[in-house]
N, C-alpha and C positions, 0 to 999 in steps of 0.2 A: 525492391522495397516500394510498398504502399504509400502514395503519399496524400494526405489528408487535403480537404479545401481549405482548408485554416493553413497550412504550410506554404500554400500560393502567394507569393508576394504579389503579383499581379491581379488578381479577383479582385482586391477592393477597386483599383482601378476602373477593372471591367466592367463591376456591380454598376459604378459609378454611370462610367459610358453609356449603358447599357439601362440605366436608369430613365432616360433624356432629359438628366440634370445639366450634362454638357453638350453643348456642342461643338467641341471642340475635336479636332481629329488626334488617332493615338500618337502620341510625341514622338518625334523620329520622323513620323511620315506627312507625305504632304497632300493637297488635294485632291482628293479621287475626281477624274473627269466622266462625266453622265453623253452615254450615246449621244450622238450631234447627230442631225441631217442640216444639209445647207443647200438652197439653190435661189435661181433668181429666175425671173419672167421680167417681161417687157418693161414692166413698171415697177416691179418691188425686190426686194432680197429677203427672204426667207429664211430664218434657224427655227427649228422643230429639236426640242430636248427633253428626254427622256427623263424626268424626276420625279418620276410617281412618289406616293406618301410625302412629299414636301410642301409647305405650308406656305401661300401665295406672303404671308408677310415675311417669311424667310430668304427671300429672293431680292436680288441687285442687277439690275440690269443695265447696264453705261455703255452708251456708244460717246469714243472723244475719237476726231476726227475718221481716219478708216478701221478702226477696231472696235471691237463690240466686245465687252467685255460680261458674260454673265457668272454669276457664283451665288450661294447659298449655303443651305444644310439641311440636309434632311436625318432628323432627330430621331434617337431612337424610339421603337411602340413601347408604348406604359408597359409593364410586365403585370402578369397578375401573383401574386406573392415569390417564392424562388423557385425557379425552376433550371434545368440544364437544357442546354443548345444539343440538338442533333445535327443541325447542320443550320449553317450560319452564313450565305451567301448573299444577302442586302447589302450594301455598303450605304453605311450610317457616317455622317459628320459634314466638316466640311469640302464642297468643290466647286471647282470652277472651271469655265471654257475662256478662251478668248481665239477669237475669228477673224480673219483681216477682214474689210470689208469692199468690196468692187469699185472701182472707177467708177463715179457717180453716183453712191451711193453718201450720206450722212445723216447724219443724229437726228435729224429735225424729218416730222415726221414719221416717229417709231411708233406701234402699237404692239400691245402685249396680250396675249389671251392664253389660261390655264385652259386644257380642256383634257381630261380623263387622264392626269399624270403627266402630260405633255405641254412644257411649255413653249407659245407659239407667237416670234418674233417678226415683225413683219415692219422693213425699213421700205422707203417710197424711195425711188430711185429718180434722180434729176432728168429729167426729158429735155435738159439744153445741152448736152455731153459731145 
């Protein structure tokens, strides 16, 4: 049996989602985590996060003592009137990381930079350790 888009109890949902009226993640599930790279050099600690199409004022970034804690949402694209997914593999809504942070490093002195989808965390590491 054939079932109509009007029978989907879910679509409006979707619609919704899918709108980037919400950004809210689908109920049940929890934050999807965005590729991480982490390293450190002499002087700094480094997170490099992959969130392309996410929107610099959509982003939180807390380091409280050795944790760095980043999260956001990256919203769904405007749609142009209704169309159907072929394939639907971006994950839209909200997520977050959290990082322990090295021996030496803390909050004071954090810089933040967007640069082509990647955001680019960069903590100064105490040189009296």
């Amino acid at each position: 049996m054939k079932r109509s888009h009007d029978d989907d109890p879910l679509r409006e949902h979707w619609e919704h989602l899918l709108s980037g009226r919400s950004h809210l993640p689908v109920p049940g599930h929890e934050a999807w985590h965005p590729p991480t790279d982490a390293y450190e050099t002499e002087a700094e600690f480094v997170v490099r996060v992959d969130i392309a199409g996410t929107s610099p004022e959509d982003l939180q970034v807390v380091a409280e003592g050795r944790m760095l804690r980043i999260r956001g949402v990256r919203r769904a694209p405007q749609s142009e009137g209704r169309g159907q997914f072929h394939k639907m593999e971006i994950r839209v809504g909200a997520f977050e990381r959290h990082l322990r942070l090295p021996e030496g490093c803390c909050g004071e002195g954090i810089t933040m930079a967007y640069e082509q989808g990647i955001l680019i965390v960069r903590l100064v590491k105490r040189l009296d350790r």
